[in-house]
PDB file with SEQRES, HELIX, SHEET and CRYST1 records, atoms N, CA, C and O in Angstrom:
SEQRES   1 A   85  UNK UNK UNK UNK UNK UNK UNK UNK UNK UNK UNK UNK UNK          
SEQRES   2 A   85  UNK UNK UNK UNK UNK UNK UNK UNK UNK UNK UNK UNK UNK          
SEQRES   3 A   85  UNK UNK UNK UNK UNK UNK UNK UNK UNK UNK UNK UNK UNK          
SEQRES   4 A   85  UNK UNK UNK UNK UNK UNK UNK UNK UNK UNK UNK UNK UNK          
SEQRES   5 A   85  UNK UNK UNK UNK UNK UNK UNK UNK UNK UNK UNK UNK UNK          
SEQRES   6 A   85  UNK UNK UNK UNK UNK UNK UNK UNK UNK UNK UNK UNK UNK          
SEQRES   7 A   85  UNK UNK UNK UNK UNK UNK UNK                                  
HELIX    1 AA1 UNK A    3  UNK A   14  1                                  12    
HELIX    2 AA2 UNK A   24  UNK A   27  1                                   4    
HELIX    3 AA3 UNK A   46  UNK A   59  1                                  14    
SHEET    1 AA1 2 UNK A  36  UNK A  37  0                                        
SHEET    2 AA1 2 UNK A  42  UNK A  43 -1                                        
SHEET    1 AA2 2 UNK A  65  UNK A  67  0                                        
SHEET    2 AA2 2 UNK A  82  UNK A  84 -1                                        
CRYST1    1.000    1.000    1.000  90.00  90.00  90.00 P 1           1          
ATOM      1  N   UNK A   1       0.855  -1.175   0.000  1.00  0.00           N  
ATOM      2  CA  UNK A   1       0.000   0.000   0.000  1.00  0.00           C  
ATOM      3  C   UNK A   1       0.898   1.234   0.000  1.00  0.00           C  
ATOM      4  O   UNK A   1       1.877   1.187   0.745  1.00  0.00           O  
ATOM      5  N   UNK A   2       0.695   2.373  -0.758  1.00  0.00           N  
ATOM      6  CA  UNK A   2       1.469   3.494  -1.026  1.00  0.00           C  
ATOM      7  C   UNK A   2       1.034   4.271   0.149  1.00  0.00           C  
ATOM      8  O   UNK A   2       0.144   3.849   0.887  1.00  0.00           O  
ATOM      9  N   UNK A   3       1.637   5.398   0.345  1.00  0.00           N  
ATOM     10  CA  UNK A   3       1.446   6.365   2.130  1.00  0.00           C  
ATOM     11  C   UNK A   3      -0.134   7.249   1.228  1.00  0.00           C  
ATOM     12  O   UNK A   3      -1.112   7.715   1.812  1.00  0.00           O  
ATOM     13  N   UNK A   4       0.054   7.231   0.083  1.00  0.00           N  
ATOM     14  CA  UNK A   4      -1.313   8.095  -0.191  1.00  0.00           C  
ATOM     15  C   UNK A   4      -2.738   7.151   0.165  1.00  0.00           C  
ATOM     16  O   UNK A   4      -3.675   7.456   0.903  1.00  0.00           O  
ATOM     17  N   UNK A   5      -2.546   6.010  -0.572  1.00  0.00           N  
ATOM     18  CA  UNK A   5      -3.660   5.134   0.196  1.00  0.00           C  
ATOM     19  C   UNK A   5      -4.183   4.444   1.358  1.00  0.00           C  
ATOM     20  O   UNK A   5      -5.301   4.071   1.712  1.00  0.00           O  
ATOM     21  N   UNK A   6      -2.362   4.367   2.099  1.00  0.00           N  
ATOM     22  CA  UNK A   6      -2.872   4.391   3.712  1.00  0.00           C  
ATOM     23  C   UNK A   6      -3.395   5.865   4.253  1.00  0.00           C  
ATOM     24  O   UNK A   6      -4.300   5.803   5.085  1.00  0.00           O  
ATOM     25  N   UNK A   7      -2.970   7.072   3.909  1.00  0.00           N  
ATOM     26  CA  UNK A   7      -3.442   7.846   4.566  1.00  0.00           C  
ATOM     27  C   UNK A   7      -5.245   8.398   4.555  1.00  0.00           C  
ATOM     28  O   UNK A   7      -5.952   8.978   5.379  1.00  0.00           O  
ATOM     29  N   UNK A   8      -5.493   7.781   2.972  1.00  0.00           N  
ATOM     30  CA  UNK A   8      -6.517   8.218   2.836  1.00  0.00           C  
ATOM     31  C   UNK A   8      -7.968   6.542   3.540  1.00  0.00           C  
ATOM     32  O   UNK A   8      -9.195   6.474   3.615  1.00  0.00           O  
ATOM     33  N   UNK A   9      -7.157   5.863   3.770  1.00  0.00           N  
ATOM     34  CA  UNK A   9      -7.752   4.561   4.832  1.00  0.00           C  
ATOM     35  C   UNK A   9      -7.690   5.008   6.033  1.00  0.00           C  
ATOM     36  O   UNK A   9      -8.540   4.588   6.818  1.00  0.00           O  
ATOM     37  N   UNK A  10      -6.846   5.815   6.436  1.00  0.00           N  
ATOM     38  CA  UNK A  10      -6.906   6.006   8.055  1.00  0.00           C  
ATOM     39  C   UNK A  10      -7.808   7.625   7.771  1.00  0.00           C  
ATOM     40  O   UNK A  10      -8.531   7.877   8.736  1.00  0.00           O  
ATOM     41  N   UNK A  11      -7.842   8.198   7.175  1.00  0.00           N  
ATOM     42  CA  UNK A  11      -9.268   8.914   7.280  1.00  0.00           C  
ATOM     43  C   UNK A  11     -10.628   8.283   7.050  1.00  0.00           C  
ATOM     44  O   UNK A  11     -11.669   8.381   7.700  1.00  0.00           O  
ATOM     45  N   UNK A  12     -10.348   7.640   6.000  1.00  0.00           N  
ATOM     46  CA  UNK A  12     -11.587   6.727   6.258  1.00  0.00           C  
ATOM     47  C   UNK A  12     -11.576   6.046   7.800  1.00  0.00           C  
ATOM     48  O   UNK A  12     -12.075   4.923   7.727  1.00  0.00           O  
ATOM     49  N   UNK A  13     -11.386   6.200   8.427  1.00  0.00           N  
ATOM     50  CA  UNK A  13     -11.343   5.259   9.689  1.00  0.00           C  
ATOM     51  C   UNK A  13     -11.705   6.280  10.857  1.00  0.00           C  
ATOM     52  O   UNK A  13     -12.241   5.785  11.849  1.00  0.00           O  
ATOM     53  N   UNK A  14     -11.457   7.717  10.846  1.00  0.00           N  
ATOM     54  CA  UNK A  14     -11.602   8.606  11.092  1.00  0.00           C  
ATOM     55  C   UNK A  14     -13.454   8.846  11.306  1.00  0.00           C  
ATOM     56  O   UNK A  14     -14.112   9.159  12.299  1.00  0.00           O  
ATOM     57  N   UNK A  15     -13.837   8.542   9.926  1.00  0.00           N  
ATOM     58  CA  UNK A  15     -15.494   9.080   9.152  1.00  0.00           C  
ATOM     59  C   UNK A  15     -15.983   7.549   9.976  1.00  0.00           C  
ATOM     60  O   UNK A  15     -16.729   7.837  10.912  1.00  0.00           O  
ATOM     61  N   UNK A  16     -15.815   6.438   9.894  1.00  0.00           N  
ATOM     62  CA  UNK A  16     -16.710   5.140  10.415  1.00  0.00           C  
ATOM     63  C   UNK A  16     -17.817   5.421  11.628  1.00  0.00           C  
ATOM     64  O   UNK A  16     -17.560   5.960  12.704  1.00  0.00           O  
ATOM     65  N   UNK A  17     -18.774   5.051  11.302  1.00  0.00           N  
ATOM     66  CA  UNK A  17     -19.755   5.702  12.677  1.00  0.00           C  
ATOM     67  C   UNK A  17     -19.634   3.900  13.648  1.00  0.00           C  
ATOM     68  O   UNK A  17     -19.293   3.886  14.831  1.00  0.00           O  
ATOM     69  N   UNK A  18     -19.906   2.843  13.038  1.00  0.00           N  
ATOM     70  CA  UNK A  18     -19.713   1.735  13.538  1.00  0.00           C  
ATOM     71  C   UNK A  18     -18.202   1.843  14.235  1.00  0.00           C  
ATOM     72  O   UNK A  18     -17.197   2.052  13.555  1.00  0.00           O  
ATOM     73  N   UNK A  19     -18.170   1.640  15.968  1.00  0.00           N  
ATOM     74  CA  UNK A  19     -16.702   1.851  16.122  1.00  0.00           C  
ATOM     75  C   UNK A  19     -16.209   0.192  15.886  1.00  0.00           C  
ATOM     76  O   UNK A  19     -14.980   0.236  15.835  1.00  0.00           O  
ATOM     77  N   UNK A  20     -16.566  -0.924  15.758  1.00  0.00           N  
ATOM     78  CA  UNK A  20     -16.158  -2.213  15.856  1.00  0.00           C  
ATOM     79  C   UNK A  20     -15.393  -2.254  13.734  1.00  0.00           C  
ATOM     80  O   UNK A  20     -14.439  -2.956  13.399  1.00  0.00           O  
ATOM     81  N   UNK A  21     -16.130  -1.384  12.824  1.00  0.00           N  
ATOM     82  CA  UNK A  21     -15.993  -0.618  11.817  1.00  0.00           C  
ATOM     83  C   UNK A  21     -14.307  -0.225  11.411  1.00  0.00           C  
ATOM     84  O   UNK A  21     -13.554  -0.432  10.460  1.00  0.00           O  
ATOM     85  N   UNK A  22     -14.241   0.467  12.754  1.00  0.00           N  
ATOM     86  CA  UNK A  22     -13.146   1.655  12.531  1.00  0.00           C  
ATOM     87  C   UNK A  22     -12.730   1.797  13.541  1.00  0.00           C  
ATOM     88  O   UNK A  22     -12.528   2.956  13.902  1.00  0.00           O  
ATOM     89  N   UNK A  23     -12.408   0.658  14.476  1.00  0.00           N  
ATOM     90  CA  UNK A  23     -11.212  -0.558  14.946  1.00  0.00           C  
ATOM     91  C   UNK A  23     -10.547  -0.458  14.120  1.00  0.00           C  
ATOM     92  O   UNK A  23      -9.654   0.352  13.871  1.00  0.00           O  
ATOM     93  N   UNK A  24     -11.297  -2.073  13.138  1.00  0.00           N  
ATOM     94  CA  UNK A  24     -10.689  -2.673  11.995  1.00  0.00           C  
ATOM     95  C   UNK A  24      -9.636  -1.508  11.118  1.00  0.00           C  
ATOM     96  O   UNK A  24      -8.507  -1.582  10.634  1.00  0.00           O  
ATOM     97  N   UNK A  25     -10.498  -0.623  11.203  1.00  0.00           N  
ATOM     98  CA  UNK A  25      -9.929   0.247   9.644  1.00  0.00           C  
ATOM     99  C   UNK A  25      -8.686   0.843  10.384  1.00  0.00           C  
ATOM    100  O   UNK A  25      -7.774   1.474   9.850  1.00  0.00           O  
ATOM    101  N   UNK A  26      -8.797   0.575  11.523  1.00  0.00           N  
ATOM    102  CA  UNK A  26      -7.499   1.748  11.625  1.00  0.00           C  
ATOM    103  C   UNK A  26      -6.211   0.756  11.969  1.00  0.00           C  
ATOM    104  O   UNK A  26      -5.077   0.937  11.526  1.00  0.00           O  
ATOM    105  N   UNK A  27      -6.539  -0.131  12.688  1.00  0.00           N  
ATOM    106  CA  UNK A  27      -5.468  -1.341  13.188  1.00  0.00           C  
ATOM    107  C   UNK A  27      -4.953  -1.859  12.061  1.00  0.00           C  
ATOM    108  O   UNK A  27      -3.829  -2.360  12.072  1.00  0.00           O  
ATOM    109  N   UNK A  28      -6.001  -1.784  10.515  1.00  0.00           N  
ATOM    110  CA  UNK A  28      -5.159  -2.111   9.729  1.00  0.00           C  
ATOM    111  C   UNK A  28      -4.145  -0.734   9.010  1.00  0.00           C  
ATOM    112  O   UNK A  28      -3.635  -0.953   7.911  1.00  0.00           O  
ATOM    113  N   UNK A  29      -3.964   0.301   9.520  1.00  0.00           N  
ATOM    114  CA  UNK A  29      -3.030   1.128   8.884  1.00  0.00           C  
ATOM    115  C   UNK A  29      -2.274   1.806  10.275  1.00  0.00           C  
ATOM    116  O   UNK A  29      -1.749   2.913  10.161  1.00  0.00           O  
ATOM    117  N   UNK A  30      -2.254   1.247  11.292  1.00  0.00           N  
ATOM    118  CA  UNK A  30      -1.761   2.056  12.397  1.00  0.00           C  
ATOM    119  C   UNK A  30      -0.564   1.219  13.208  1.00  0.00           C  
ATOM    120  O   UNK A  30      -0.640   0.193  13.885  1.00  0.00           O  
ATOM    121  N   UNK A  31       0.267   1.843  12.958  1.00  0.00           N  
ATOM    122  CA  UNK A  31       1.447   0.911  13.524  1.00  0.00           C  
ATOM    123  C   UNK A  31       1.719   1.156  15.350  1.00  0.00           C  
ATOM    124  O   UNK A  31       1.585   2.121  16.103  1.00  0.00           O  
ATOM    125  N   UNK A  32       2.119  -0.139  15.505  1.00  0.00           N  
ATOM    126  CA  UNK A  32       2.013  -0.801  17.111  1.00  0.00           C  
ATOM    127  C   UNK A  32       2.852   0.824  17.549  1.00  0.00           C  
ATOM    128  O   UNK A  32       3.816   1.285  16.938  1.00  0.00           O  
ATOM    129  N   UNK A  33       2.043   1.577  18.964  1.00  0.00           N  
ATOM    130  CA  UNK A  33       2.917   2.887  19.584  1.00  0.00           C  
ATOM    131  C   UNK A  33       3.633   4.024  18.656  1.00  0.00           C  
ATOM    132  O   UNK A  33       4.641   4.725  18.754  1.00  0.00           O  
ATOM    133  N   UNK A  34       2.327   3.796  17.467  1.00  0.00           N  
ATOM    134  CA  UNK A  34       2.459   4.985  16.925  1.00  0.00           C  
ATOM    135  C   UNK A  34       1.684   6.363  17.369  1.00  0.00           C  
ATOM    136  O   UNK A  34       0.486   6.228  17.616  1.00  0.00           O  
ATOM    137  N   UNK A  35       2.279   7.738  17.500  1.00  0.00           N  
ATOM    138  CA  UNK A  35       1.420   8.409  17.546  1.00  0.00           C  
ATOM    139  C   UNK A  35       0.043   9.536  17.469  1.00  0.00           C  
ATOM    140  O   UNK A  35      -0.486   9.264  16.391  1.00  0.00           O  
ATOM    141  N   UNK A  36      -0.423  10.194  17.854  1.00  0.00           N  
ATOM    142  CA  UNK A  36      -1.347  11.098  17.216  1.00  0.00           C  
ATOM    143  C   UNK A  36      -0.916  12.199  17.965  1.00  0.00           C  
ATOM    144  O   UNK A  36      -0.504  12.078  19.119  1.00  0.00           O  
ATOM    145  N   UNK A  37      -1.021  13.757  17.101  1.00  0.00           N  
ATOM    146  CA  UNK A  37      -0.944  14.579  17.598  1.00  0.00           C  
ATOM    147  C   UNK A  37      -1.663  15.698  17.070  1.00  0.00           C  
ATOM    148  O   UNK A  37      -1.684  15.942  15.864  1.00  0.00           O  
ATOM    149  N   UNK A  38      -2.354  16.507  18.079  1.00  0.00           N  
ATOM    150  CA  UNK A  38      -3.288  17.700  17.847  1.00  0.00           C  
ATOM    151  C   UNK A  38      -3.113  18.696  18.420  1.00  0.00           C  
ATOM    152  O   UNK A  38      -2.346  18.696  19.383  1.00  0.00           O  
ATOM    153  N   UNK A  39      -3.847  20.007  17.965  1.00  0.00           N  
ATOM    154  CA  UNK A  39      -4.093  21.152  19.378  1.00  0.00           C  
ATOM    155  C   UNK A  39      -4.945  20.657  20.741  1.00  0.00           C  
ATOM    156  O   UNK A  39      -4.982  21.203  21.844  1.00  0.00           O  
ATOM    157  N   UNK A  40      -5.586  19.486  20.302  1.00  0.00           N  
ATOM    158  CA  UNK A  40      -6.895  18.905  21.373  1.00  0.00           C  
ATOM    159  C   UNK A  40      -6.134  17.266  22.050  1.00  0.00           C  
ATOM    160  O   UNK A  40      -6.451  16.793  23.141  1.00  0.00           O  
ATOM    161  N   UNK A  41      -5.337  16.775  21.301  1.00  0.00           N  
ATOM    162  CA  UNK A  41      -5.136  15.572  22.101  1.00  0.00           C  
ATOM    163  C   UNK A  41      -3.455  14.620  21.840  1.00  0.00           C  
ATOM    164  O   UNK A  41      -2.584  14.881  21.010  1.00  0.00           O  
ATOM    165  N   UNK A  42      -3.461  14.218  22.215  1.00  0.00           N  
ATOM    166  CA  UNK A  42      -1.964  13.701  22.141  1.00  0.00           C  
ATOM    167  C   UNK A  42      -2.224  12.188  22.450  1.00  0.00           C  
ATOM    168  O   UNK A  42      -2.792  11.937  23.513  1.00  0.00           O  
ATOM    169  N   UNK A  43      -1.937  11.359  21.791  1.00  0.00           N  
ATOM    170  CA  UNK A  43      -2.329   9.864  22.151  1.00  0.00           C  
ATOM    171  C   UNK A  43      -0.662   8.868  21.457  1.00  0.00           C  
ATOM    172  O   UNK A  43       0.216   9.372  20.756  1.00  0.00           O  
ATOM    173  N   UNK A  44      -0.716   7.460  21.949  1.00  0.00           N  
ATOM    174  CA  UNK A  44       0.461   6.476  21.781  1.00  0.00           C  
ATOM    175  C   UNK A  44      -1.007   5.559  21.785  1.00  0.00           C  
ATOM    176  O   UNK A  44      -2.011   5.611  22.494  1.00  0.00           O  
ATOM    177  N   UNK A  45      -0.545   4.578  20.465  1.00  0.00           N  
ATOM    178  CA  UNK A  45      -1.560   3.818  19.868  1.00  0.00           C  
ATOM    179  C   UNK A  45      -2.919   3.585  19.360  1.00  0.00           C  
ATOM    180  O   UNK A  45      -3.348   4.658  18.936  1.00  0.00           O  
ATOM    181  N   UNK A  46      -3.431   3.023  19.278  1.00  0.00           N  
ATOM    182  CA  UNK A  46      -4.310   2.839  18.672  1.00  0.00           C  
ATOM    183  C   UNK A  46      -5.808   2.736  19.688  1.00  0.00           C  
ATOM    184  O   UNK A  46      -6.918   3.261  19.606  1.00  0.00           O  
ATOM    185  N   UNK A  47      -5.394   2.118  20.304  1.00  0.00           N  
ATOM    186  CA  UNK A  47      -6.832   2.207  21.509  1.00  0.00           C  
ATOM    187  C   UNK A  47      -6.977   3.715  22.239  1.00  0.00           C  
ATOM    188  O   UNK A  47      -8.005   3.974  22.866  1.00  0.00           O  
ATOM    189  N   UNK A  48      -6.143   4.466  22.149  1.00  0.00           N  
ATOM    190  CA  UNK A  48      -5.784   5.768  22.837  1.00  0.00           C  
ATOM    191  C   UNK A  48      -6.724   6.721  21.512  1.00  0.00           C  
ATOM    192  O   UNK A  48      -7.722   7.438  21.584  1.00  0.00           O  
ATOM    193  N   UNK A  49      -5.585   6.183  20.027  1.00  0.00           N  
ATOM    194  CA  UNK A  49      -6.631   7.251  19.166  1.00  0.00           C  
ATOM    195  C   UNK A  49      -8.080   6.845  18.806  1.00  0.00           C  
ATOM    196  O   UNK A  49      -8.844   7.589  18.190  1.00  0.00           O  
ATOM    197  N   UNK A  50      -8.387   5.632  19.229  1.00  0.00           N  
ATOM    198  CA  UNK A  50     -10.056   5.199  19.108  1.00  0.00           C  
ATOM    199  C   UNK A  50     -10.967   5.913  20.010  1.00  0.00           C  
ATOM    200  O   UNK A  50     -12.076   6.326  19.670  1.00  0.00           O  
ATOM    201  N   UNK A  51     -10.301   6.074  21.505  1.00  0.00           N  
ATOM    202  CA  UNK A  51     -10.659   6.951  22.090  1.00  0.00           C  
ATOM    203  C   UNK A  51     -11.868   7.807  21.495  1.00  0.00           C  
ATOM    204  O   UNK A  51     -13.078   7.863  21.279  1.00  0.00           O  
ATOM    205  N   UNK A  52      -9.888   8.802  21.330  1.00  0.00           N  
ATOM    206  CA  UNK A  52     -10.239  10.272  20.534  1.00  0.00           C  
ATOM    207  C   UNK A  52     -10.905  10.704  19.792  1.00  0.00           C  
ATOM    208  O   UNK A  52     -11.336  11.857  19.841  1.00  0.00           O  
ATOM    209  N   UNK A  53     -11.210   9.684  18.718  1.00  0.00           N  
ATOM    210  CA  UNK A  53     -11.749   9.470  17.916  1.00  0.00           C  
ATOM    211  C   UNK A  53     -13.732   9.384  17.929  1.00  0.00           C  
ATOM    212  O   UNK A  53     -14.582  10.015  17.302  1.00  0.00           O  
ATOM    213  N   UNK A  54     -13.786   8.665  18.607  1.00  0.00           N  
ATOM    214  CA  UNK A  54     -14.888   8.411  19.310  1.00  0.00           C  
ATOM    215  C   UNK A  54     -15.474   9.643  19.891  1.00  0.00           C  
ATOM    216  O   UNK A  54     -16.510  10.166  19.480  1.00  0.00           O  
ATOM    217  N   UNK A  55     -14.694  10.105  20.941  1.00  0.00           N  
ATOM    218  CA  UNK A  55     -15.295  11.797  21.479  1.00  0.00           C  
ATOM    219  C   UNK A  55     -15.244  12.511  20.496  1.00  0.00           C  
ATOM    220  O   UNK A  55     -16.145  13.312  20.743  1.00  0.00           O  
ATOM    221  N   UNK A  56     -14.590  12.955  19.004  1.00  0.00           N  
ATOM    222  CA  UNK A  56     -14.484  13.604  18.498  1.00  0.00           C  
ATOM    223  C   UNK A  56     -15.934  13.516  17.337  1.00  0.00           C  
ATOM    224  O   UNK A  56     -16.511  14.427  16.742  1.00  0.00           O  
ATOM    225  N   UNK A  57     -16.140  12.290  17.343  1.00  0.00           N  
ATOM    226  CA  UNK A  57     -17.303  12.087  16.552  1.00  0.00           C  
ATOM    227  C   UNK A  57     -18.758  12.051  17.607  1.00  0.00           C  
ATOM    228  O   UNK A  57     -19.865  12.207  17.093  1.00  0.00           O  
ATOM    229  N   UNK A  58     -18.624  11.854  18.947  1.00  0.00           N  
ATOM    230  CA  UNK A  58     -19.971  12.446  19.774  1.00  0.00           C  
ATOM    231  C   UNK A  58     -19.838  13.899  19.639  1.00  0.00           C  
ATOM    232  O   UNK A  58     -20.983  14.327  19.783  1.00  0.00           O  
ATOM    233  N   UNK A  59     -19.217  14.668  19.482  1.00  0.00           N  
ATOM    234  CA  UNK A  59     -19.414  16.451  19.463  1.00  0.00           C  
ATOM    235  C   UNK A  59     -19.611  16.530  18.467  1.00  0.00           C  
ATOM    236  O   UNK A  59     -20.193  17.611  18.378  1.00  0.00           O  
ATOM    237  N   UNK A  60     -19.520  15.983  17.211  1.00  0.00           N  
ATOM    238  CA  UNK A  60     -20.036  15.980  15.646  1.00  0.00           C  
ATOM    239  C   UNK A  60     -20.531  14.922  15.115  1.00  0.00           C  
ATOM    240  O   UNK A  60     -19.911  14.520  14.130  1.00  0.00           O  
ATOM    241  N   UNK A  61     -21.436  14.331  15.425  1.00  0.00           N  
ATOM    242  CA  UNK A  61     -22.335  13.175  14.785  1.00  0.00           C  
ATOM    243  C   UNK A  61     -22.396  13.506  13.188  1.00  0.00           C  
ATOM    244  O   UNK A  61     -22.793  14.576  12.727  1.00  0.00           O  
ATOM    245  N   UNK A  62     -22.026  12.622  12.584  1.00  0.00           N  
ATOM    246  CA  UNK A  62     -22.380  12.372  11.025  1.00  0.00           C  
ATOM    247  C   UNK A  62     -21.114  12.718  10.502  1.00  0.00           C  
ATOM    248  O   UNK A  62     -20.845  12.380   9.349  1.00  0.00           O  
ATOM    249  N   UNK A  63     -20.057  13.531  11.388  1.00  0.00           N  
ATOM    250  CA  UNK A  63     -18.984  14.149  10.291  1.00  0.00           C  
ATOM    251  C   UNK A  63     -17.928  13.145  10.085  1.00  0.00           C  
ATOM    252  O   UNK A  63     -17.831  12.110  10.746  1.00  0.00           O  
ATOM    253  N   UNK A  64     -16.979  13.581   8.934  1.00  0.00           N  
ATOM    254  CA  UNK A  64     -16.377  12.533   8.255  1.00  0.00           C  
ATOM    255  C   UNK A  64     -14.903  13.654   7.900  1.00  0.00           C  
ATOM    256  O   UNK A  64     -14.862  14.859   7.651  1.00  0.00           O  
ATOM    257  N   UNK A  65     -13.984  12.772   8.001  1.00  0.00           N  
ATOM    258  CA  UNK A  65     -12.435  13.496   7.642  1.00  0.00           C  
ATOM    259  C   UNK A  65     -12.026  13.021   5.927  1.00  0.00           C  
ATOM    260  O   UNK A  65     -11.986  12.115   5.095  1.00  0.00           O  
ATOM    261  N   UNK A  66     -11.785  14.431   6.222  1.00  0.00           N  
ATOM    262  CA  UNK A  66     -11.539  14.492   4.013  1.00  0.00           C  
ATOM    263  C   UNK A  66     -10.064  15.075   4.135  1.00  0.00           C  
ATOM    264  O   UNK A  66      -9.867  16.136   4.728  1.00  0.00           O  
ATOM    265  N   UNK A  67      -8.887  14.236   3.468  1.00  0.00           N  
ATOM    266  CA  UNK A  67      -7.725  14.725   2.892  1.00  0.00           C  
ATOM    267  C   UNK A  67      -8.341  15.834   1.625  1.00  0.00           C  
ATOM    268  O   UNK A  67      -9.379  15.735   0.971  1.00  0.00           O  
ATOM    269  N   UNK A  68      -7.075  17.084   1.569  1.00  0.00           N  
ATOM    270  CA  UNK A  68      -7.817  17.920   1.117  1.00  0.00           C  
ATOM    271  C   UNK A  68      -6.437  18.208   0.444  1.00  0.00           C  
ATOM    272  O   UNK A  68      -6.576  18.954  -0.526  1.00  0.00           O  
ATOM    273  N   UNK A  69      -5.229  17.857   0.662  1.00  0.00           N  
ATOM    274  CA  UNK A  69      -4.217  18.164   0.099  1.00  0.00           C  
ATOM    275  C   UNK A  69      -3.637  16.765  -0.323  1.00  0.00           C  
ATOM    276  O   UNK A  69      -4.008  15.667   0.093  1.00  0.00           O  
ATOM    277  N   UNK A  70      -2.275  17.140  -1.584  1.00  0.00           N  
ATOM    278  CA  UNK A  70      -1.238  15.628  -1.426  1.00  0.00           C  
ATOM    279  C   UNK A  70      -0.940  14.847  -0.352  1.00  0.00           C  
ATOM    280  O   UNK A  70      -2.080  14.504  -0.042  1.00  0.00           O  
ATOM    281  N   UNK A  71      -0.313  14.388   0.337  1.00  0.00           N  
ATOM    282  CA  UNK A  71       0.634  13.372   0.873  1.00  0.00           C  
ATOM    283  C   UNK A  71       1.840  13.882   0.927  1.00  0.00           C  
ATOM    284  O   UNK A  71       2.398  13.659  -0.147  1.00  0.00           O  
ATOM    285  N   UNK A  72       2.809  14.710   1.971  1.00  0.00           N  
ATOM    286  CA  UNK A  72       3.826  15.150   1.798  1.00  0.00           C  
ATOM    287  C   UNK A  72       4.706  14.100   2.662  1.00  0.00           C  
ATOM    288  O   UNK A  72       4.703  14.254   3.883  1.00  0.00           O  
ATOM    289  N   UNK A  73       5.512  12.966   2.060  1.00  0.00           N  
ATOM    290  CA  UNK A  73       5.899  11.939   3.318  1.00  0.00           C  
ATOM    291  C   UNK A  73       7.848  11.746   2.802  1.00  0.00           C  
ATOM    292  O   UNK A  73       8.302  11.926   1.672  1.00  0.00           O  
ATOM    293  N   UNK A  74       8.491  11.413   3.840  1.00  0.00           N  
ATOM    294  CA  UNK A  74       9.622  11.403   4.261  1.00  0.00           C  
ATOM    295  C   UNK A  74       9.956  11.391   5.238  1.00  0.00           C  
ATOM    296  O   UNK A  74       9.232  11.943   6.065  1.00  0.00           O  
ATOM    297  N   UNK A  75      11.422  10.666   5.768  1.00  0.00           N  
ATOM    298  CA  UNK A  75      11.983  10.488   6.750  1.00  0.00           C  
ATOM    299  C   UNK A  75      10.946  10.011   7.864  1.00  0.00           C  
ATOM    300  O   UNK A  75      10.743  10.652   8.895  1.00  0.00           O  
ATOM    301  N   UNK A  76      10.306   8.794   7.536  1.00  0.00           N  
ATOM    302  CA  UNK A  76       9.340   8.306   8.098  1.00  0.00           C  
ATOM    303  C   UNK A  76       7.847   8.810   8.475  1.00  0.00           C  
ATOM    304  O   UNK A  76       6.877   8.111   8.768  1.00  0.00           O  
ATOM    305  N   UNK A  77       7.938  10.255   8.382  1.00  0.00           N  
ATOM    306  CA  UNK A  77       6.595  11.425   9.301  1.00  0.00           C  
ATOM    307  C   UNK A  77       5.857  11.786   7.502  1.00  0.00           C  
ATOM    308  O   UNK A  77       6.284  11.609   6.362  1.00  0.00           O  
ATOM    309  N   UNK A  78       4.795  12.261   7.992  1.00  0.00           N  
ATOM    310  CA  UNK A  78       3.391  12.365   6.360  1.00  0.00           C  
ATOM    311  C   UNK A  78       2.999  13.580   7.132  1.00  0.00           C  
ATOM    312  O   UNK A  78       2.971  14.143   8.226  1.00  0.00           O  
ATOM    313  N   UNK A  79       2.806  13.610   6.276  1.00  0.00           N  
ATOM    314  CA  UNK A  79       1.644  15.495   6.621  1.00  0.00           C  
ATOM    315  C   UNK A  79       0.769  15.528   5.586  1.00  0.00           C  
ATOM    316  O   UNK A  79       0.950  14.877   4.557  1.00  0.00           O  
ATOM    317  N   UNK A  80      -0.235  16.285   5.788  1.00  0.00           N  
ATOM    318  CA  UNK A  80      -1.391  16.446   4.818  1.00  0.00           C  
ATOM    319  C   UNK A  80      -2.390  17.265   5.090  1.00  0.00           C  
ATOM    320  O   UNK A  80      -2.372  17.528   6.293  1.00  0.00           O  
ATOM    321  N   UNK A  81      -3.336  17.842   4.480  1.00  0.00           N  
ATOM    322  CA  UNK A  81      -3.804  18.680   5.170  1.00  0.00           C  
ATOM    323  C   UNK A  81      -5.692  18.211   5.064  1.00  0.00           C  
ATOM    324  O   UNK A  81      -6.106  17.841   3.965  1.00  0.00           O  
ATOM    325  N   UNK A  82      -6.328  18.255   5.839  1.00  0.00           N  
ATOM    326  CA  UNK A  82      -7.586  17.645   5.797  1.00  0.00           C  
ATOM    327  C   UNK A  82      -8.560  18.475   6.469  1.00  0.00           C  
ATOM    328  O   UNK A  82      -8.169  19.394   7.190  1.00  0.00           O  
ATOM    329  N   UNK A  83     -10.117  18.178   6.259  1.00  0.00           N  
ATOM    330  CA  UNK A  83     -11.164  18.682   6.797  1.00  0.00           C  
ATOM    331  C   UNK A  83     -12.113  18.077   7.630  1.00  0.00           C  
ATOM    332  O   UNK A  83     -12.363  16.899   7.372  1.00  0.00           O  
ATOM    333  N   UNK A  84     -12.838  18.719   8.780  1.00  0.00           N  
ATOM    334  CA  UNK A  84     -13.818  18.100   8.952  1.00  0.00           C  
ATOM    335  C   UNK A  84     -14.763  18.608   8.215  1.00  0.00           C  
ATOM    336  O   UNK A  84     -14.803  19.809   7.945  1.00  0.00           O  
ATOM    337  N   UNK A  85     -15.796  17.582   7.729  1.00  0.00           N  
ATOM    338  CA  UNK A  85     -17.445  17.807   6.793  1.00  0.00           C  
ATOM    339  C   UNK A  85     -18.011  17.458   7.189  1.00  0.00           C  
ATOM    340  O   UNK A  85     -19.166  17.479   6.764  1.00  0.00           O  
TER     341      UNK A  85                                                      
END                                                                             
């Protein structure tokens, strides 16, 4: 899988309203004590960003994360720039 199609799977995983859904979707693109970082939360793995994830979608029911830019990736770290809708 290329970093553009994992990244755009782990937004999809982001949008899943089923969380048993988007588990799956994210465990399959989220590597063991990898992390997340925001202005709102800071997490190490995957049960940490399901969390987040989870509260972030009770304060916005229905919304979904859209990559909105390329894939800028190197020296292991991706950036990109995305929306909530």
């Amino acid at each position: 899988m290329n970093v553009q199609d994992l990244i755009d799977r782990y937004c999809e995983a982001w949008s899943l309203p089923d969380a048993v859904a988007r588990a799956a979707a994210l465990r399959a693109v989220w590597a063991d004590g990898a992390t997340y970082t925001d202005p709102t939360a800071q997490t190490t793995g995957a049960e940490a960003l399901l969390a987040h994830i989870a509260q972030v979608q009770a304060a916005y029911p229905g919304a979904r994360i859209e990559r909105t830019s390329a894939v800028d990736a190197h020296h292991g770290m991706a950036r990109f720039a995305w929306q909530l809708a």
